[in-house]
Structure formats: structure tokens, C-alpha cells
N, C-alpha and C positions, 0 to 999 in steps of 0.2 A: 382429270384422271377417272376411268371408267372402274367398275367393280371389279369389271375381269382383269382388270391393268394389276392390281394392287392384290389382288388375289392371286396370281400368280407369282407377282414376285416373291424374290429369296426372305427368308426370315431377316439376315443379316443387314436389308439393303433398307428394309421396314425399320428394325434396329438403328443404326444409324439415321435416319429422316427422326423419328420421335425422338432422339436425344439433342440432332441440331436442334430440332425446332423448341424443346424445351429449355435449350440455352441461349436463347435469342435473346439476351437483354431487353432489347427494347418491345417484345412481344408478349402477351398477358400472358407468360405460361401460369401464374398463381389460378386463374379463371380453368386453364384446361388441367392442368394436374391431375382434378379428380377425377376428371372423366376418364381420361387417357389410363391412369393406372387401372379403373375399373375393366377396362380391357385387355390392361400388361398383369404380369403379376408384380405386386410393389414389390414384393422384396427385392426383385433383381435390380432396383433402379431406388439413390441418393442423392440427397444433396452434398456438396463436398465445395465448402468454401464460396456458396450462391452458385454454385453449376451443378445442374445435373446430370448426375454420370450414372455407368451402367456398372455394377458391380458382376453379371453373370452375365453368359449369353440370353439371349431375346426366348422368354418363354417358349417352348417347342407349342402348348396348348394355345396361341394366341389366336383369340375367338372373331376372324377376318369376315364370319358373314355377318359382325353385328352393323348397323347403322351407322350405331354413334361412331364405331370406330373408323368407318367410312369417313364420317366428316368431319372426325378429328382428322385425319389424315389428309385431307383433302383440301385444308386450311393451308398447309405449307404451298398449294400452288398458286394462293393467292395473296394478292395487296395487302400484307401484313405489318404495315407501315404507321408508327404512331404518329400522332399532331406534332409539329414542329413549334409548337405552341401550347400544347399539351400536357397532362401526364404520360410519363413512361410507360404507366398500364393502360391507356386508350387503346381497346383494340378494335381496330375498323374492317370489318369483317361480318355482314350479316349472317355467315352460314354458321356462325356459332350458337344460333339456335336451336340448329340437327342439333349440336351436342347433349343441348341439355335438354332439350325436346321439349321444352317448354315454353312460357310466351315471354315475350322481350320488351322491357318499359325502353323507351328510349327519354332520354335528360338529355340538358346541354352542358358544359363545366361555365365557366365564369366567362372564358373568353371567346365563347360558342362554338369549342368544339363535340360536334355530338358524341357521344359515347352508349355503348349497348352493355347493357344491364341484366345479368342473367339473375334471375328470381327462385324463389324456394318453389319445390315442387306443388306447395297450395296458390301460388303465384303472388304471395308475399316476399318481401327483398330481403335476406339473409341480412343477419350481423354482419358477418364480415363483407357486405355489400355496401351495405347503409352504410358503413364504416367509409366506402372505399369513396361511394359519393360526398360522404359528407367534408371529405380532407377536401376536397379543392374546394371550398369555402374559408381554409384557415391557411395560415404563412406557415411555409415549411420551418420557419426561420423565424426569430425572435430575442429582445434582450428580457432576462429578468433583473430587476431590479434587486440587487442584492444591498445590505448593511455592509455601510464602510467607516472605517475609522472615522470618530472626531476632527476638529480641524484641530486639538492640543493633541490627539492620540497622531494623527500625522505630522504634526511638527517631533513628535519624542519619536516616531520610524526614520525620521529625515533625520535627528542629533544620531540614532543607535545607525545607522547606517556609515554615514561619517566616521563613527567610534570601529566600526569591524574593521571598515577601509584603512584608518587610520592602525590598526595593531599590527598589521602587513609588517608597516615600517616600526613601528616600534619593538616588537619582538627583534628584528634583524638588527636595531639599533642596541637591543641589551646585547643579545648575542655578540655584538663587537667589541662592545666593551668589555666583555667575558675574556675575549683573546687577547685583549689590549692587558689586561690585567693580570693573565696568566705569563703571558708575555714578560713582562715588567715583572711579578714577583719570581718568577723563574731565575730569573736575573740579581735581584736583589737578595734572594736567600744563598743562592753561591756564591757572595761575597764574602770576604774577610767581614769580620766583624771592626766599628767602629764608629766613630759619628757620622759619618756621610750615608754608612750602612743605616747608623738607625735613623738618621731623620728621612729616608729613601722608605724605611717602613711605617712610618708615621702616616708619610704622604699615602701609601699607599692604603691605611687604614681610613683614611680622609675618605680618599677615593670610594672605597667598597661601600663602608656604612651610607654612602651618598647614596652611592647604587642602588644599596639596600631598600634605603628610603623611596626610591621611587618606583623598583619595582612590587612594594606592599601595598604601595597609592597604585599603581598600575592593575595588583591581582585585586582591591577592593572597589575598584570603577570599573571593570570587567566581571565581576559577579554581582554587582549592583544591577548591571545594565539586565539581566533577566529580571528583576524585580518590578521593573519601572516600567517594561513596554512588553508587550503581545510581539513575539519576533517572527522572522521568517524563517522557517523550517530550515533554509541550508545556513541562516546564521547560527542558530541555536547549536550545528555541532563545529562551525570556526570558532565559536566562541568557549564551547567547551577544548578546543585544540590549542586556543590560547592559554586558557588558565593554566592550563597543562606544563605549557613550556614554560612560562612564567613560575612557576611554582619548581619547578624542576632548575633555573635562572638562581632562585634564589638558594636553593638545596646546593647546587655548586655556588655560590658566594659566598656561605656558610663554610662550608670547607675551606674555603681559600682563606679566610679571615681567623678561622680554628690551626690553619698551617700560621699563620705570622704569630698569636699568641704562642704556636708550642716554640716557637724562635726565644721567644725570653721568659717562656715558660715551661720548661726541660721535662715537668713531670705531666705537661699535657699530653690528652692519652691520643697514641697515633692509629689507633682506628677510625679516629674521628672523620679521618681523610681519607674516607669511603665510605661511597651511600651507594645502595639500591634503588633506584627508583622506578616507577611505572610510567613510560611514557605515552603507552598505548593500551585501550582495555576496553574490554564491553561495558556499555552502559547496565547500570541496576536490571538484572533480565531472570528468567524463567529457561532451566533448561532439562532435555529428557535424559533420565538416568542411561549412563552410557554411551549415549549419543556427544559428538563432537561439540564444541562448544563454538559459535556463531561466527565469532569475532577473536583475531590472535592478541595474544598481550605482546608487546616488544619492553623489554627490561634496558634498560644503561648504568654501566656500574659508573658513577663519578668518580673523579681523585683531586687531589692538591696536584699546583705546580710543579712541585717535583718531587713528588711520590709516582714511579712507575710501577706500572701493573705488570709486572712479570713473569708470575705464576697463582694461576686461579684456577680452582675447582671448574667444576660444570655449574649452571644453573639449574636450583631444584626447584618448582612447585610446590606448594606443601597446604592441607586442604586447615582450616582452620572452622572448627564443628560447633563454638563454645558447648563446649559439653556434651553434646548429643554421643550418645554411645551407636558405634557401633560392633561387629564383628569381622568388617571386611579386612584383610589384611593387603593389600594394596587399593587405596578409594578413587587414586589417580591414574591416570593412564597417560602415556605421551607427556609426562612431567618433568624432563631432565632436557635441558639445551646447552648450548656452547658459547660461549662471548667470542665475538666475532677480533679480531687481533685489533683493527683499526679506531673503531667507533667503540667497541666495548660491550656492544648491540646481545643482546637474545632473544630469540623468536620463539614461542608458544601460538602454533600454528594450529594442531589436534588435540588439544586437551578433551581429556573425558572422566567423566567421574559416575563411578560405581556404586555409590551409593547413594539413596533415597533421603532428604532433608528431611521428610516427614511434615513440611511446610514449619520450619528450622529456617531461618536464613543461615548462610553460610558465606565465607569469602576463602579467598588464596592469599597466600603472600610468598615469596619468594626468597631464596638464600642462596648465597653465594663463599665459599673459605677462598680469604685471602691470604698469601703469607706475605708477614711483614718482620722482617731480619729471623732470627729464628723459631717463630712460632705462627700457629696458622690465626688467624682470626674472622667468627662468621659475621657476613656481612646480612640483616636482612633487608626485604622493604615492608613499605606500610603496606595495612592489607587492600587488596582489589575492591570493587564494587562490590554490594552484596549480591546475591543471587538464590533459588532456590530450586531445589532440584524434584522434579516431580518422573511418575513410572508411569503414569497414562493421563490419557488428553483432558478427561471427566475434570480431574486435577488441575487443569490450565487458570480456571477463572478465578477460583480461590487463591492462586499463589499470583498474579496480577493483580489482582486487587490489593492482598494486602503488601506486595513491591510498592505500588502507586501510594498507598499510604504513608508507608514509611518513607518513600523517595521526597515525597511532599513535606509530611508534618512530622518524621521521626519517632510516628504512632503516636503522638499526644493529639487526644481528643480533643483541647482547649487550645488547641498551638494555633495563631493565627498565621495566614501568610497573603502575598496579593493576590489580585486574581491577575495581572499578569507572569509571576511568579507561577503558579499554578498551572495557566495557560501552557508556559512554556517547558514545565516538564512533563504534561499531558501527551504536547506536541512527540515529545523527545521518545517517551513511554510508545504512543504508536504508532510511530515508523517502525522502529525497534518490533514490535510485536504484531503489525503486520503483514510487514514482508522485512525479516531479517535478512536475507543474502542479497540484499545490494544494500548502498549508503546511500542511493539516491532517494531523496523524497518524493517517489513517483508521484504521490497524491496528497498531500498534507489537508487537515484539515486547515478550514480558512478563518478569517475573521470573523464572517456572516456565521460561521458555525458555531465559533466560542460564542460568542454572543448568544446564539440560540440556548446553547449548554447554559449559558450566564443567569438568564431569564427562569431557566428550570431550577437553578441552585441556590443562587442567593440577590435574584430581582436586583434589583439597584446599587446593591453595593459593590462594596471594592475591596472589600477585605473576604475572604473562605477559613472556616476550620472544618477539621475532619466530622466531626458533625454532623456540618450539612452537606457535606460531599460523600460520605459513605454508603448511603442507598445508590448515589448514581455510581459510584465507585463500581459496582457490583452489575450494575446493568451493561457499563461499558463495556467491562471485561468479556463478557457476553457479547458484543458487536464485535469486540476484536478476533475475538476466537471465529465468527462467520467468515469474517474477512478475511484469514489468517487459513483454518483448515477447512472449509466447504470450498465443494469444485466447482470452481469458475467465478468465482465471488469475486476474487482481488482483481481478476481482470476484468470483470462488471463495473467494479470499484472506480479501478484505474480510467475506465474509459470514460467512466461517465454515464452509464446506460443505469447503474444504479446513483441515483439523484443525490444533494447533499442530505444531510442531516436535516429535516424540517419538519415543520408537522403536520395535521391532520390539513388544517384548516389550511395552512401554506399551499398543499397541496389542491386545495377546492381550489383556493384563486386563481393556481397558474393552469390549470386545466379547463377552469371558465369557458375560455375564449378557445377553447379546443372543440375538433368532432368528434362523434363517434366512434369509439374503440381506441381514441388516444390515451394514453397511458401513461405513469409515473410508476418506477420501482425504487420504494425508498426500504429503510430499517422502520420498524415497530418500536413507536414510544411507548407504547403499555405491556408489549412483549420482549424485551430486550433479547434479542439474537433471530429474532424471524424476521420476517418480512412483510410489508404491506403494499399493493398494489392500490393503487387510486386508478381509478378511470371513468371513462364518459359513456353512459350507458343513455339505450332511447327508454322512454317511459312504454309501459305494454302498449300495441296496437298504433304505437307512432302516432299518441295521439298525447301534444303536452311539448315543453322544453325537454332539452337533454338537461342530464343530469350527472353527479358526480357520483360515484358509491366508492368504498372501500372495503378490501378484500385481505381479510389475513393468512398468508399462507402458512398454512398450519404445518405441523410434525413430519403429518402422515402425508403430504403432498408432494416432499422432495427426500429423497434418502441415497443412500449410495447408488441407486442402481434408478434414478430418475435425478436430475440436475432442477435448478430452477429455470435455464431456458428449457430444459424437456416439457416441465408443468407447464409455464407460457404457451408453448406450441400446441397445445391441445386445448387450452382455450381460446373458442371465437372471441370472446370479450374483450379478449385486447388484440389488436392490431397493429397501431404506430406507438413507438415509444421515445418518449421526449429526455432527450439527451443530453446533460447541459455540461458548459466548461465554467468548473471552479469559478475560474478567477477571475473571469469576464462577465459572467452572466450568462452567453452568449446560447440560446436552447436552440435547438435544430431537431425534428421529429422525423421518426426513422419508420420506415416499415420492420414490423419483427422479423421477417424472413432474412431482410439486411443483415442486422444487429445482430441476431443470436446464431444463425446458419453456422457459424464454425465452433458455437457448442452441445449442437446437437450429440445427442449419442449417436451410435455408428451402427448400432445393434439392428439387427431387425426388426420392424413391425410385424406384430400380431397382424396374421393376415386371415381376415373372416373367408370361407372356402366359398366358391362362386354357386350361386341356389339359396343360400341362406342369410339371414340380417340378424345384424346385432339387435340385442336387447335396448 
């Protein structure tokens, strides 16, 4: 293409050429970017999802007698084809030296293909140059070697695995018996009275207290099994679903058994033959004044065999403050439901509470008026999880920490408990707080992590009190809250792009065998809630090993209106960043333009006016 070809043409048609050729995947556009926009005006043109798109039409000033812009442009007509063998970013192309008008190193990679190496204007190789040669030296691809359970901590995962498998059927096997039993004394109390009747109720008290008996051995080898083993994140809430039922199992067995004594005991009191209970509830949690509450409660009114429920109240909510004064005159909102005709069911779908706990724990309980012959009688239940209620975010860590306290040790400094016990309401605590609107455990912390936490808290042993866990108590809460409300963090989290929980020195090793500009994004062990970046920087003057440093990202580097991939993107220092999967090991190093391109802000750059240079 001649000057006059390209100087003539439409704005539009220029337009169009610089946005293919910038979206050419397998073409160096990272190499021409800067040239090219020095010609376009940047603002008109983004990244959007690794494609670069045009946000306006094509600068009307676009400066067509400059050079460079000549052979930036002039690139699209030629052999712009990467190694088949190669990196992605090989570009074969000698006139890429018009762009940068400078002199050109020529290297080979590993498997000799040549590659052209565009240099800083003193004819020194840029960071993110040296960066770019020094990756095809390292595997894109890697395992790390993570801490894995004991061969006794894997045989107690193999027995607790078996045990959740196993409550499937056991649950549906009480539950049968439940019907079987209702069945049969339904039958036997509308009998005539006589011997056949009572030895019919005898059996049947045989039967129950059996029941009894097994499902108390059932709910104490199910609240055991947290004690004994470090569990997997989606057991820790089937097995909280178990207790549940189980304990609700025996709540109606009790009734049934309270129905056969009032049989030939006339003055037993017939409320007994109805319970309230909570079948469904948020775990111990943290919520904002006002704001809805997480997770719904579902209520079940139980009865005896043949006690019919056939006129009931509504279901209330009722906030339960021990003491705390306040002056709100309705504190609940969305607190009145209906039993469902069939199941007996009430749903607490929007609760919200209007008043401030003052970091007070607080719970709910629930009530229900039943009539029974002519009089009404209230039914309530036990109270809900605790919770506490805070009016701004500042207030989040304080009121986690002291949940996690109390959920663990019941606030006694001296209480001992295990550290898989521990472990697993650690677990339970941060799903729940950081990312409450799903149940799924997108990302759980793993084994290799507790253990890291293990080593920080109490080294060797097996036993924790609150004691030695309440300084880290206070730094977690701190890491949840990153995860929880900074932007883009849980999906940093989720992916992997920020690394697990490890430390300083974890991070020198696995970067060792990295090149330049490779990069780790972990949390701060001595800052609890920032961040720290490890990476492989060259020594001045490229003269020496690479090396590691660490960089803490301070206050003042990421704020509402700058992200932490925003920070990244502005420094050369990092380039590739190493990505790893939990529960494999498995690390794969990413170029940052990959990884973070669809967190960029959208906003426009500051664009320096064409004549003058930044400071």
C-alpha cells in the first residue's frame, strides 16, 4: 500500500482495518497498541472482553502523514502469521521496526523460532519485553505440590463419607417408621378401651422409646462426626440438614409418646401435642439493619396422631433482644406467614429487622395460637441462630469475629475444642459470609489452607481455645470482608487468579522456577485485608539472577473508583499471573491482559493532548 493509497482513503475504511487487525488473536496486537493509539485518539477505542472495540467513530484529527502510522497500517498487508510452534505473540514481520523506529534484537525461543524484539527507546529491552522473552523459558503449565491429609486423616474422610452416604437412608428409614407409628396409634387410640387396647399401647410404647433410643445415638454420631474430621464443604451443610431432621424426628416422637400417656393420664396437658419447630434457618450470621435477611426460615407445626389441626392463627416472628432496649415500635418487617393446609409448612422468605443490635446478639422465635376444644393455646418454637445486626459495613468485622467466637467457644476464653471441630465451622462461617446468595461452595477453603491457618495458631496440636485464636479471629474477618465487598475480588477468588492462602516464602518457591514479570496475587499475612503481589523482577542493568520481591498493595492504590485489576494494568512489573486450581494443585500462568480484561473499568483514560509528555 502506497502513502497516497491510504491517504486517500475514507476514515471509516482505516477504522475498520485498525480494529481487525487489533483483534487478530493470533497477531502481536499487545507489541502495536501503543503505537497505533499514539496515532488514534485512545479514548475512542477498548478492550471489551480481549477484543478490541471502537467505542466512537474514528478520530476525524487522525494524523495520516505520520510514518509510524504508515507502517502500522501497512503490517495488515503483510504475512502476519505466528510459529505453528510458537508463541501466540510471535510476530513475523520485520517492518515492525518503522513502528517503533528503533533497533531490533533478534532472539530465538526454545524451539527456534525467531522472534523480533522491540527495545526501549535507549535501545534497552523494556520490562514488559524481558518479561515476554523470558516466558518461553518456563511451562505454561505446572503442579504444585500441595499438603494432604494423613493416611489416618484419610481413612476418618473415607469412615465420614460413608456416614453422610449412609443418613440418605437412615433419615428416610426413621421417617418410615414415623408413619408406621402414627399409622398404628391412630388406630389404637380410637379404640374402645380394654385389654387388647392397652396391651396394643404398651407395644406401641416399646416401639417408640426404641425409636427413641436410636434416633439420640443417631443425632450424637452425627454431631460427633464434625469433631473428628476436617470435612468437605458440601458435607458440613448435609450434615447440618441431617441434625435438623433428626432432632425435628424426635420432637414429633415425643408428641406421639405425650399422646399415649394423656390416654391413661386424663390430666396430661393436651398442648403438649404441638410443637413449633425450625426446620430451615440461616446459619449464625451478620445482617444490615433493614435489609432482607439471606436465607428464609420454613417453620412445621407438629401434632399427635389424632389431634387435627383445624383452626390456626397465622405464623408470627417475634425478635427476641435479651434486654436491649429499644424505641422502635415494629423491629420486624415481613414477620407474619400462613401454614400451608397439607404439610403445616411456613415460609419466612423477607424478613427484616429495623433495629440496630449495637453488636447485642439477637435471635427470632416463632408462634403460632392453636385452638384446642374451647380455648386457644400459643404454640412457640426454640429460638433461631443467633445473629447480629449492624447499620454500616465499618461494623462487619467486629460483629464476625465475635459470631465466629461465640459459634466456636460460646465466648469462654478457656473452652477447649478440636481443631477439626473448629476447622469445620470456620468452613461453614465463610461460605456464609462470603458469598451468601448461593449455597453452593464456589470456593471453599481446602485442607492445605487449614493446615497453613493450623501452623499460625496452635503448631502442633489438636486441641484450640479462644485464646489462641482470637488475634487471627480478627484478621480473618478482615479477609472476608475483601472477598465479600471489594470489586471483583470474589471473582478473583473464585477463579483462582488470586492464589490460596500462603505465605511469603511459599510464594519465593513457586515463583523460583518462573520468568520475569510472573506474578502471584495472594492476601497479606501481616496486613490482614490487603493484598500482596510476589513477582520476579530482573536485577538493575540485567546484570545477576532474577529474583522475587514483594509488593503490598497499599489503601491508597485501589479505591472505589480504581479496582485491583485497574492497579495491575498499570504496572509493567507484572505481566503473567499464575493461576492455580484448589484442589489439584494444577497452576497454569496467564498473560494479565487474559485474566483481568473483563475487569477493567470502562471509564476513559486520561488522555495526554498530542505535543506534550507526561511528567
Amino acid at each position: 500500500m502506497e502513502e497516497s493509497d491510504w491517504k486517500q482513503m475514507p476514515d471509516e475504511i482505516i477504522h475498520d482495518l485498525f480494529v481487525e487487525l487489533m483483534n487478530e488473536e493470533e497477531y502481536a496486537y499487545p507489541f502495536l497498541l501503543d503505537e497505533l493509539q499514539n496515532e488514534f485518539d485512545p479514548t475512542y477505542f477498548h478492550f471489551n472482553d480481549g477484543q478490541f472495540d471502537a467505542q466512537q467513530p474514528m478520530n476525524p484529527q487522525l494524523r495520516r502523514g505520520s510514518s509510524n502510522t504508515q507502517a502500522a497500517l501497512s503490517i495488515s498487508e503483510q504475512v502476519l502469521s505466528p510459529s505453528k510452534t510458537g508463541s501466540a505473540f510471535t510476530l513475523m514481520s520485520e517492518d515492525y521496526s518503522q513502528v517503533r523506529n528503533t533497533p531490533i534484537m533478534e532472539t530465538a525461543l526454545p524451539n527456534g523460532t525467531p522472534q523480533t524484539n522491540p527495545t526501549s527507546n535507549d535501545g534497552t529491552l523494556s520490562i514488559k519485553q524481558m518479561a515476554l522473552n523470558d516466558s518461553y523459558s518456563f511451562p505454561v503449565e505446572m503442579i504444585q505440590n500441595l499438603q494432604q491429609p494423613s493416611m489416618a486423616e484419610q481413612e476418618n474422610l473415607l469412615n465420614a463419607r460413608e456416614l453422610v452416604y449412609r443418613y440418605h437412608h437412615i433419615v428416610s428409614d426413621i421417617q418410615a417408621q414415623l408413619d408406621v407409628l402414627r399409622s398404628e396409634q391412630s388406630h389404637v387410640l380410637s379404640s374402645e378401651a380394654g385389654e387388647e387396647t392397652d396391651k396394643k399401647v404398651k407395644e406401641l410404647q416399646e416401639k417408640e422409646d426404641n425409636l427413641k433410643l436410636q434416633i439420640e445415638r443417631e443425632i450424637s454420631m452425627v454431631s460427633n462426626i464434625s469433631t473428628m474430621v476436617v470435612l468437605e464443604a458440601e458435607w458440613i451443610t448435609q450434615i447440618r440438614g441431617f441434625k435438623t431432621i433428626l432432632q425435628s424426628a424426635k420432637t414429633q416422637l415425643e408428641i406421639y409418646q405425650s399422646e399415649l400417656i394423656q390416654m391413661t393420664s386424663p390430666m396430661h396437658l393436651a398442648n403438649r401435642q404441638y410443637r413449633l419447630v425450625i426446620m430451615n434457618e440461616p446459619v449464625t450470621h451478620v445482617i444490615f439493619k433493614g435489609k432482607v435477611m439471606e436465607n428464609p426460615f420454613v417453620l412445621r407445626l407438629l401434632h399427635g396422631a389424632t389431634y387435627k389441626v383445624d383452626n390456626t392463627s397465622e405464623v408470627v416472628a417475634l425478635l427476641e433482644t435479651h434486654g436491649l432496649k429499644h424505641k422502635v415500635k415494629n423491629p420486624l418487617v415481613n414477620d407474619v406467614s400462613q401454614l400451608d393446609g397439607y404439610l403445616f409448612h411456613a415460609h419466612f422468605n423477607n424478613i427484616k429487622v429495623n433495629i440496630s443490635s449495637r453488636m447485642n446478639v439477637l435471635n427470632l422465635k416463632f408462634a403460632v395460637n392453636v385452638r384446642i376444644g374451647d380455648s386457644n393455646v400459643q404454640v412457640e418454637s426454640s429460638l433461631s441462630n443467633p445473629f447480629i445486626v449492624i447499620t454500616n459495613e465499618s461494623q462487619w468485622c467486629d460483629a464476625i469475629s465475635k459470631l465466629l467466637q461465640l459459634e466456636c467457644f460460646q465466648g469462654q476464653h478457656d473452652h477447649q475444642i478440636s481443631w477439626p471441630f473448629f476447622c469445620n465451622k470456620i468452613q461453614e462461617q465463610f461460605i456464609l459470609n462470603t458469598r451468601p446468595k448461593t449455597t453452593l461452595a464456589e470456593r471453599p477453603i481446602t485442607y492445605h489452607e487449614f493446615q497453613y491457618f493450623k501452623q499460625k495458631i496452635i503448631g502442633q496440636k489438636n486441641t484450640v481455645t479462644l485464646n489462641e485464636a482470637q488475634t487471627w479471629f480478627a484478621g480473618f474477618s478482615q479477609i472476608q470482608r475483601a472477598i465479600r465487598f471489594k470489586r471483583h475480588i470474589y471473582s478473583l477468588w473464585v477463579s483462582g487468579f488470586i492464589y490460596c492462602f500462603m505465605s511469603k516464602e511459599s510464594c519465593t518457591n513457586v515463583l523460583a522456577q518462573q520468568g520475569i514479570g510472573t506474578f502471584i496475587l495472594r492476601f497479606s499475612e501481616s496486613q490482614p485485608g490487603l493484598f500482596a503481589i510476589a513477582y520476579v523482577a530482573a536485577l538493575p542493568n540485567g546484570v545477576g539472577a532474577n529474583r522475587v520481591k514483594h509488593y503490598l498493595v497499599k489503601s491508597e492504590d485501589i479505591g472505589p473508583r480504581k479496582s485491583l485489576p485497574d492497579f495491575i494494568r498499570r504496572k509493567e512489573q507484572f505481566q503473567y499471573i499464575l493461576k492455580i486450581d484448589p484442589r489439584t494443585g494444577k497452576v497454569n500462568r496467564f498473560a494479565k491482559e487474559e485474566a483481568f480484561s473483563k475487569y477493567y473499568s470502562k471509564r476513559k483514560p486520561t488522555v495526554i493532548p498530542y505535543g506534550y509528555s507526561e511528567l
